[in-house]
DODRENFI-311749 format. One line per 2 residues: for each residue z, y, x of N, C-alpha, C. Coordinates in pm, 1 decimal, padded with zeros to 6 digits. Layout:
<recs>
Z Y X Z Y X Z Y X | ... $
</recs>
This chain:
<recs>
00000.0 -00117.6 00083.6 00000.0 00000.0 00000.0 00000.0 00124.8 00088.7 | -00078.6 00186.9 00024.3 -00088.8 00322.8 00156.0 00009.6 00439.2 00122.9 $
00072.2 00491.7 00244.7 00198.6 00577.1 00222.6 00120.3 00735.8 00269.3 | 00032.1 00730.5 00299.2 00003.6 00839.6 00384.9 -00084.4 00929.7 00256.2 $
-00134.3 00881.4 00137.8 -00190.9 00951.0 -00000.3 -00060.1 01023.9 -00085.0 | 00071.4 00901.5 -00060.5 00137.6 00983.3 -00141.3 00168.6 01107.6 -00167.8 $
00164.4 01197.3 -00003.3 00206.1 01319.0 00026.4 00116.0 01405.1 00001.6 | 00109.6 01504.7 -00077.9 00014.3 01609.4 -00136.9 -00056.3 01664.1 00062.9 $
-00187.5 01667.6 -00010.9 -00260.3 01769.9 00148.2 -00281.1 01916.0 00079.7 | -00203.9 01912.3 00209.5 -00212.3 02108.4 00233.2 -00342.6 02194.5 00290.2 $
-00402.6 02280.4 00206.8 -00474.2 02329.4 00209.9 -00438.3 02515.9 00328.7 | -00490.6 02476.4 00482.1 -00406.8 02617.1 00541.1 -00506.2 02753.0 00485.2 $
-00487.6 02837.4 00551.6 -00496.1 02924.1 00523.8 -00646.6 02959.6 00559.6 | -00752.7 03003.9 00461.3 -00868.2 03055.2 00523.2 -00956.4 02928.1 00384.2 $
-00911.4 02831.5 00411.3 -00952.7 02686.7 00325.5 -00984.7 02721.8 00188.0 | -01095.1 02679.4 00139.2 -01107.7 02658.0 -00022.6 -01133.0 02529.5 -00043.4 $
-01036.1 02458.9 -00104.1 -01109.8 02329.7 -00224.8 -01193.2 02354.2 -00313.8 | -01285.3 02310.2 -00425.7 -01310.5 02321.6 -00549.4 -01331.5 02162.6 -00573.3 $
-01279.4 02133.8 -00695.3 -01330.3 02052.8 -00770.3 -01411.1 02010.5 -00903.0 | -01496.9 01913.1 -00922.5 -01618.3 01973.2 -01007.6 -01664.9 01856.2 -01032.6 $
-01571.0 01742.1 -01168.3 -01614.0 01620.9 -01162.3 -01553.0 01541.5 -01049.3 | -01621.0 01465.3 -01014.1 -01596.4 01393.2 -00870.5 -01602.4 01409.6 -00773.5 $
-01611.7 01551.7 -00754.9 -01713.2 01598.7 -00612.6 -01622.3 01731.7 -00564.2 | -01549.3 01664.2 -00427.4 -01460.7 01758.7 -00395.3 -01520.8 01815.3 -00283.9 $
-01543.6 01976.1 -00280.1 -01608.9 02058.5 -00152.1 -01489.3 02135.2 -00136.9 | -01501.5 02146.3 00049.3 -01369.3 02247.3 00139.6 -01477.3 02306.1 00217.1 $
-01465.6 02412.7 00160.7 -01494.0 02556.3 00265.6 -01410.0 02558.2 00344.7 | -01442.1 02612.1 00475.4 -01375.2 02709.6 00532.3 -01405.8 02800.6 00654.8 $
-01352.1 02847.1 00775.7 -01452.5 02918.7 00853.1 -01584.7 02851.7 00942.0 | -01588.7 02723.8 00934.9 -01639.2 02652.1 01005.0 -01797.1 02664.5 00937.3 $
-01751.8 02603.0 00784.5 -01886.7 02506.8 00718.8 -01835.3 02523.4 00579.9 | -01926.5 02381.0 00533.3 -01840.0 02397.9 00431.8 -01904.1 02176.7 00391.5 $
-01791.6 02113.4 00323.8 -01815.6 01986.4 00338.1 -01813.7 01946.3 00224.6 | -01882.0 01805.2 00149.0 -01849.9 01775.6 00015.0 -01796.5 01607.6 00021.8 $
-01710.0 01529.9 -00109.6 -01674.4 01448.0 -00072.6 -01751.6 01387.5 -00207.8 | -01793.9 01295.8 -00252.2 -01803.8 01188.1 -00367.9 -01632.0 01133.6 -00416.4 $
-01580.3 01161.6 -00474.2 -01466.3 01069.4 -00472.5 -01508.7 00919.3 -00603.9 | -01385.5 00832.9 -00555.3 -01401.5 00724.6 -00666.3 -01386.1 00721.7 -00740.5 $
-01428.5 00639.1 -00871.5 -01400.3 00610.8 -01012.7 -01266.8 00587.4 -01001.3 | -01200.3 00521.7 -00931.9 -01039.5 00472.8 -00912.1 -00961.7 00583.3 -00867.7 $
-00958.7 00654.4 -00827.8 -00885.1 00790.5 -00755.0 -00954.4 00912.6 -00861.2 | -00806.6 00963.1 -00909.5 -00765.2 01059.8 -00960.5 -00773.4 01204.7 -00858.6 $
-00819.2 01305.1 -00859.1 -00793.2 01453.3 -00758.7 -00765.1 01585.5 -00858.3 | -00676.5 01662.9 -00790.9 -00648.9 01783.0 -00884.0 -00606.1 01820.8 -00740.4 $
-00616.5 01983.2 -00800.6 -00585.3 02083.4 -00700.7 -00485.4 02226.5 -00749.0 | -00364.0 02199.3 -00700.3 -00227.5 02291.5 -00696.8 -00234.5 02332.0 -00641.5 $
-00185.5 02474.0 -00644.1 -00072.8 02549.0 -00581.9 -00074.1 02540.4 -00450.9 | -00226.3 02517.5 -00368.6 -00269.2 02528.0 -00272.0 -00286.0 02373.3 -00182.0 $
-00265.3 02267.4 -00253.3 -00277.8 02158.8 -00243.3 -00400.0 02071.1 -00310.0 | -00408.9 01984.8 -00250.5 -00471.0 01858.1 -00273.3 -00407.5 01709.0 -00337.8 $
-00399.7 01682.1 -00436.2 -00308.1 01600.1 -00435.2 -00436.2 01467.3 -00513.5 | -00402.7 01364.2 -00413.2 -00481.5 01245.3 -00492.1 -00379.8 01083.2 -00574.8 $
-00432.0 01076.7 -00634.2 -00368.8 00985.5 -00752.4 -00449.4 00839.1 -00764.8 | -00374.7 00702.8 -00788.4 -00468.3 00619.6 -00859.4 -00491.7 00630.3 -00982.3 $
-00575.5 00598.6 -01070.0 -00601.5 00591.7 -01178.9 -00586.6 00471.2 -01230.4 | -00616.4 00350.7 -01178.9 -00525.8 00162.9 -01209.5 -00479.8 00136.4 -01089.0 $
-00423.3 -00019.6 -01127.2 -00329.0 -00076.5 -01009.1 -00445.4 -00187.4 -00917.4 | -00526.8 -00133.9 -00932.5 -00595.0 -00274.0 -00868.2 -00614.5 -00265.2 -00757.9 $
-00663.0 -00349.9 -00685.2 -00698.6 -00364.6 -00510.3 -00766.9 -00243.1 -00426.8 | -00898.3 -00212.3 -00542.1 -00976.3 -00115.0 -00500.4 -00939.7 00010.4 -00517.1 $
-00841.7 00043.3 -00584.8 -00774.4 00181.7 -00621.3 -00689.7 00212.5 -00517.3 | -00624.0 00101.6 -00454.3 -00506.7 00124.1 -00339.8 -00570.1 00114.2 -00213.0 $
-00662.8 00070.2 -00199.4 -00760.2 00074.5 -00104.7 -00836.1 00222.7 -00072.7 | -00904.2 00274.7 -00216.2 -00981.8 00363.5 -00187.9 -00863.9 00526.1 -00146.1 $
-00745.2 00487.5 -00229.2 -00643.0 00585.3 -00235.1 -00650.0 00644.5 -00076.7 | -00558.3 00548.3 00010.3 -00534.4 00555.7 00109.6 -00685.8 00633.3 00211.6 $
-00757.7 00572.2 00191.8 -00938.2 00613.7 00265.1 -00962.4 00757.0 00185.6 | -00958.8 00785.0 00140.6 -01002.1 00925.6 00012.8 -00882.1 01023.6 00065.3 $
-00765.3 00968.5 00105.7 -00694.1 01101.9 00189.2 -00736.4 01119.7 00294.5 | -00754.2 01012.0 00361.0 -00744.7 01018.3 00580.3 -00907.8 01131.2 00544.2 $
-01025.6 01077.9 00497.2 -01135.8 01145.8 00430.9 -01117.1 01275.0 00420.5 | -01058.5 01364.6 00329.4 -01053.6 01430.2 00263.5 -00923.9 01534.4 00426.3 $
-00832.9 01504.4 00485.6 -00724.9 01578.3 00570.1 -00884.7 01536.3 00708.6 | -00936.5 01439.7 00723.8 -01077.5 01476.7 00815.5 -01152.2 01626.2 00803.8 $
-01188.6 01640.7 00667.0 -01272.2 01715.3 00611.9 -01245.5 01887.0 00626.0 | -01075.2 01875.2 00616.3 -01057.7 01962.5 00624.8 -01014.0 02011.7 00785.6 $
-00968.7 01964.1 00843.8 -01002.9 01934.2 01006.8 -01128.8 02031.4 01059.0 | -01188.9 01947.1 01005.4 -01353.4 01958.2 01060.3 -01360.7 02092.3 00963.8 $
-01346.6 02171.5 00923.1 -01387.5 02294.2 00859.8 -01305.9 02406.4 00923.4 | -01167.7 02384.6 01002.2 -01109.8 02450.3 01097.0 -01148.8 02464.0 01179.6 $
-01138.8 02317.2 01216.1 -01101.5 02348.9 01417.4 -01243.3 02258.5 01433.5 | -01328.8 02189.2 01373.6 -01440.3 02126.6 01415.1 -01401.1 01983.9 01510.6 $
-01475.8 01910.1 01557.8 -01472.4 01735.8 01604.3 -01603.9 01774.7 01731.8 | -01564.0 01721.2 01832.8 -01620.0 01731.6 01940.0 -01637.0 01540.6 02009.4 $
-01741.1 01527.1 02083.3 -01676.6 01409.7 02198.1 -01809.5 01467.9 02310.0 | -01721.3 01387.7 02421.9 -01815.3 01455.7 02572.9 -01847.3 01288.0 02586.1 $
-01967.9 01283.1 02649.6 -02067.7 01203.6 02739.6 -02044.7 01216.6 02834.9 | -02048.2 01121.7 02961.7 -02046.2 01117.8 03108.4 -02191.9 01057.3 03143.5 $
-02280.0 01083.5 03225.8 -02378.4 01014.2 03262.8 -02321.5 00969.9 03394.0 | -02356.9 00855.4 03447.3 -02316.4 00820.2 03602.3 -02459.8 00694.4 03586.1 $
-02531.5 00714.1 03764.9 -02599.2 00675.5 03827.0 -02688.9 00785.8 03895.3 | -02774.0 00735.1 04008.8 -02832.1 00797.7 04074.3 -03010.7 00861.8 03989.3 $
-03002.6 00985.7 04045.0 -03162.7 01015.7 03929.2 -03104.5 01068.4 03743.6 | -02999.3 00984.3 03738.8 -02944.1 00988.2 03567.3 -02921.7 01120.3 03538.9 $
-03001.2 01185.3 03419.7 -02953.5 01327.7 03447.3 -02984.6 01373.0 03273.9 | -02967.5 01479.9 03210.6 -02992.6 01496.3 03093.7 -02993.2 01611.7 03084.5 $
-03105.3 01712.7 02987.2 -03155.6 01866.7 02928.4 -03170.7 01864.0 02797.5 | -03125.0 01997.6 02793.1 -03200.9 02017.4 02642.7 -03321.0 02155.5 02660.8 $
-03400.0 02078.2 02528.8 -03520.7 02150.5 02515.8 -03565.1 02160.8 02320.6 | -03495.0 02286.9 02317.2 -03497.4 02299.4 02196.0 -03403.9 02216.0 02121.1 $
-03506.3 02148.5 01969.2 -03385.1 02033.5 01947.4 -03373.5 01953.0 01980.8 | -03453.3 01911.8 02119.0 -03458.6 01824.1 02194.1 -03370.9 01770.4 02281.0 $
-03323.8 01642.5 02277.8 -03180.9 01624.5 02354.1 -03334.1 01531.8 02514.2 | -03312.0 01524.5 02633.2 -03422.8 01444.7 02691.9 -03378.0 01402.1 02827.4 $
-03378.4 01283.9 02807.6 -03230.0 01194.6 02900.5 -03337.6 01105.7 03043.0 | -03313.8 01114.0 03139.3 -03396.1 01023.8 03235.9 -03229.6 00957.1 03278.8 $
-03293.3 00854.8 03229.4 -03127.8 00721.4 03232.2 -03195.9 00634.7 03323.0 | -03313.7 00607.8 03417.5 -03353.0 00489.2 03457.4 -03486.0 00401.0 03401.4 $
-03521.6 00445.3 03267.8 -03698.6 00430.8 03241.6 -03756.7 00477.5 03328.4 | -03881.6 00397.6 03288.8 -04071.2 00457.8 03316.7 -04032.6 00539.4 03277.4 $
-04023.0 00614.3 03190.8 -04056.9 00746.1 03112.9 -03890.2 00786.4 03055.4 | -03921.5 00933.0 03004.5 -03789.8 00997.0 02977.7 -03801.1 00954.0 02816.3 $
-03650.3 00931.9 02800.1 -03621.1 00941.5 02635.8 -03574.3 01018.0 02576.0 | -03631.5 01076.1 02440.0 -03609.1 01235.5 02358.6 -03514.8 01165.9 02234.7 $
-03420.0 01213.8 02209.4 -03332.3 01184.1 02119.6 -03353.0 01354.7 01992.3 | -03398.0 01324.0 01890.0 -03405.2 01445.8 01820.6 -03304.6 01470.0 01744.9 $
-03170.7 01595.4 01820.9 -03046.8 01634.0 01748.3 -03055.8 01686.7 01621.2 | -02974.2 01569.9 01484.9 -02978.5 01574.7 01348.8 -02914.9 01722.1 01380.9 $
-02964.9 01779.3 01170.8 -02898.5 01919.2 01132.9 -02707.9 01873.3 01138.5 | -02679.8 02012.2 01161.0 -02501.5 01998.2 01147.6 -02474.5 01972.2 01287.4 $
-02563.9 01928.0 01398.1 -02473.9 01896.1 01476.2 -02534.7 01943.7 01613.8 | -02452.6 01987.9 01717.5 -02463.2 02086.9 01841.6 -02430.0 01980.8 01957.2 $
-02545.3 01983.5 02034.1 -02541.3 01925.5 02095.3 -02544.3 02053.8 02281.5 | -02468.8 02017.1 02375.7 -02493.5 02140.6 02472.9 -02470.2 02017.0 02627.6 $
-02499.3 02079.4 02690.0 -02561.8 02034.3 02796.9 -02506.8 02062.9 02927.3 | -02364.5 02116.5 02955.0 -02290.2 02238.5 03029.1 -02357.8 02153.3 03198.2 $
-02336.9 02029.8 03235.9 -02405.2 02003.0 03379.9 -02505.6 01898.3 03364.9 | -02603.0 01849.4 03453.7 -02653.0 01748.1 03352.6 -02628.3 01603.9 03344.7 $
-02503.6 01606.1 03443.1 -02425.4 01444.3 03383.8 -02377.2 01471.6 03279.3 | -02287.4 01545.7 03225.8 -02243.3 01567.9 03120.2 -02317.9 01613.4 02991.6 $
-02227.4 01541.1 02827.1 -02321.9 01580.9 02703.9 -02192.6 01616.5 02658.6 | -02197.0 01721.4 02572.2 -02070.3 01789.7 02460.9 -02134.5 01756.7 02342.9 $
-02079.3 01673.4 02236.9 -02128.0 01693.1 02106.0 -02005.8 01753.9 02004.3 | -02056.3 01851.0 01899.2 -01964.1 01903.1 01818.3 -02012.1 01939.2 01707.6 $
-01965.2 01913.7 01625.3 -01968.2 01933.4 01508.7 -01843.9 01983.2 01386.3 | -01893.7 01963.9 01305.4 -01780.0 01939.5 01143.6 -01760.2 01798.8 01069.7 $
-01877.5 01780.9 01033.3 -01847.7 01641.8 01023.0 -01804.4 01507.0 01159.7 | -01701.1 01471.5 01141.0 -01659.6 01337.5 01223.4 -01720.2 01238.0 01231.5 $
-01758.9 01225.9 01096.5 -01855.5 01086.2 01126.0 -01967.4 01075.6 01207.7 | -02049.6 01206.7 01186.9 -02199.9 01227.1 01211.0 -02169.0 01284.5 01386.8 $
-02073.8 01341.6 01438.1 -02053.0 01311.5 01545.4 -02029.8 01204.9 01589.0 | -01955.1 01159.6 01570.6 -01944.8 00989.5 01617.7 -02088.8 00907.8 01610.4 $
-02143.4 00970.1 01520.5 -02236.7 00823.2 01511.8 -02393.9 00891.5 01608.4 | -02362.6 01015.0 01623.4 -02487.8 01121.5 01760.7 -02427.9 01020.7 01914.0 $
-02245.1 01086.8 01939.0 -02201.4 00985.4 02056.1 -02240.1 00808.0 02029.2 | -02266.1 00760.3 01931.5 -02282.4 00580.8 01945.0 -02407.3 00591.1 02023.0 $
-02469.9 00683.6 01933.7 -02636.5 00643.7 01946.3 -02710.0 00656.1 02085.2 | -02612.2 00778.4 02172.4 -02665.9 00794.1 02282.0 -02587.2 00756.7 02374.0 $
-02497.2 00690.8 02350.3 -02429.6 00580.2 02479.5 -02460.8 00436.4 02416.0 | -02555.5 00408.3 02292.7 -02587.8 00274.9 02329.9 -02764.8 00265.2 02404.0 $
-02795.7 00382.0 02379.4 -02923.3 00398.1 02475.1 -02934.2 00348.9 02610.5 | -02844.5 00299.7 02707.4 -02800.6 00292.7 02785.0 -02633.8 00306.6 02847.8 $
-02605.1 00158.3 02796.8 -02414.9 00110.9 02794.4 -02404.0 00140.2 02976.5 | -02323.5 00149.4 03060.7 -02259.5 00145.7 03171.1 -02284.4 -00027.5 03180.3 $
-02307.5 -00049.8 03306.6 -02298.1 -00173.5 03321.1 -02182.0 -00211.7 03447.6 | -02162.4 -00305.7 03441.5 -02033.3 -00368.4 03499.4 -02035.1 -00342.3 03671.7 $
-02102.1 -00341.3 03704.5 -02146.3 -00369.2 03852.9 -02152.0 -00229.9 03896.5 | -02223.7 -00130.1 03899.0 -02217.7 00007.1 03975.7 -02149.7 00071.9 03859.9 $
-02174.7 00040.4 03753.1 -02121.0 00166.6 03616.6 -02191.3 00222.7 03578.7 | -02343.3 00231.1 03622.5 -02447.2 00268.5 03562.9 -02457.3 00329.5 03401.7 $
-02517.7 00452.0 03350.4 -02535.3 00442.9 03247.5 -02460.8 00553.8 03184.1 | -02429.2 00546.8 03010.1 -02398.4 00645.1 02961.7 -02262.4 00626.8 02916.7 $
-02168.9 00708.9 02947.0 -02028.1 00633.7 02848.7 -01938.5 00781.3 02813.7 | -01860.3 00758.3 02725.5 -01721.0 00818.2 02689.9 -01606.2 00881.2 02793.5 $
-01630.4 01010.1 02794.8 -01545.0 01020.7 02887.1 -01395.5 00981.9 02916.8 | -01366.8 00935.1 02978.6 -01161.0 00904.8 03039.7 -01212.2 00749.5 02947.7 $
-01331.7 00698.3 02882.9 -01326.3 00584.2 02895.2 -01362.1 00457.4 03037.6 | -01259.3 00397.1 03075.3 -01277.1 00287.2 03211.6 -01355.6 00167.8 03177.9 $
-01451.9 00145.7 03290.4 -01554.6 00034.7 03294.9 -01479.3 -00082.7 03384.5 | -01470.0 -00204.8 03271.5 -01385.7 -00309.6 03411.9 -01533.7 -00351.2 03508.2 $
-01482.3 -00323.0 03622.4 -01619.8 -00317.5 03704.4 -01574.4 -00482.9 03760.3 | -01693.9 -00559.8 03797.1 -01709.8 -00700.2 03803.2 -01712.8 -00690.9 04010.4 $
-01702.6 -00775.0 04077.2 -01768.5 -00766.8 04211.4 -01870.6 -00843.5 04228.7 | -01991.3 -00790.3 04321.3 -02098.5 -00859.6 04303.0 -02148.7 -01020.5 04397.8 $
-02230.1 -00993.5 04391.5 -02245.2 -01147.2 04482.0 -02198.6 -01153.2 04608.5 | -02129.5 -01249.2 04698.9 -02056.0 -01251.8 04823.4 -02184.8 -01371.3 04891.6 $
-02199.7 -01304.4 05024.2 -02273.0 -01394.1 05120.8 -02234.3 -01511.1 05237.6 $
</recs>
C-alpha cells in the first residue's frame, strides 16, 4: 500500500495546477506539463495543494495511487528546477558537436552518427567528451541519455564508449602472454 499519496502535494510558490476532467496541467517558470490521470484515482485541488484519492479498493487503484503522486511531485520538479543528466565520452578520436538540432558523435564508426534532439529537450555540448542533457520532463530526458549511451555502451577492457557520469565500468584484464 503506498504511503507516500497519502500526504497532500504542495504546490510552491510561482506553480499553477489546473484541473479539467482527468487531465492535470502544472505551470510554472520553467514550462508547463500535463498528466492523463486514471479512471481509479480521484484529484482535487486545495488550498494550494494537490491532493490524490482512490476511487475503489482494488489492486489497480493502489497501484496507480502511489505512481500518479511520485508522477505528478516529478512534474512539478521539472517545472521549477528542471532534470538534467551529463554524458562522459572516453576513448581515443571519441568526440561529440552540435550543429543545430543536430547532436553528431564520432564514437569509432566509418562514418559519424547524427542523433536528431526531440522538442522539449536541450541538449549542450560544454567540451567534446562531455554531453549535458536538460530538460522538464524526466522521462524524456532519461530516455535522450538511454538512447545515446546505448549507441555505443563502454566496454569492459579500455572503457571505451559512452556512459553516465560518476557511473564505474568493472574493467576485465586482458589477455596474458
Amino acid at each position: 500500500m503506498s504511503r507516500i499519496a497519502k500526504h497532500p502535494i504542495a504546490l510552491p510558490a510561482g506553480v499553477e495546477a489546473k484541473l479539467s476532467g482527468k487531465k492535470l496541467a502544472i505551470k510554472g517558470k520553467k514550462g508547463e506539463l500535463s498528466l492523463d490521470i486514471s479512471n481509479d484515482i480521484g484529484a482535487e485541488i486545495k488550498d494550494g495543494t494537490v491532493i490524490l484519492r482512490k476511487l475503489s479498493e482494488s489492486r489497480q487503484a493502489r497501484n496507480m495511487w502511489g505512481t500518479t503522486s511520485s508522477l505528478v511531485r516529478g512534474m512539478i520538479k521539472g517545472v521549477t528546477e528542471g532534470f538534467s543528466k551529463r554524458l562522459v565520452i572516453e576513448g581515443v578520436g571519441f568526440r561529440a558537436q552540435m550543429k543545430g538540432n543536430l547532436l553528431v558523435l564520432q564514437i569509432g564508426f566509418s562514418h559519424d552518427v547524427e542523433y536528431k534532439v526531440p522538442a522539449g529537450i536541450e541538449v549542450k555540448v560544454p567540451k567534446p567528451t562531455e554531453i549535458e542533457i536538460s530538460g522538464i520532463d524526466k522521462q524524456k530526458v532519461g530516455q535522450v541519455a538511454a538512447e545515446l549511451y546505448l549507441m555505443k555502451r563502454p566496454e569492459p577492457y579500455k572503457g571505451k564508449g559512452i556512459n553516465y557520469e560518476g557511473r564505474r565500468i568493472l574493467r576485465k584484464e586482458g589477455k596474458k602472454k
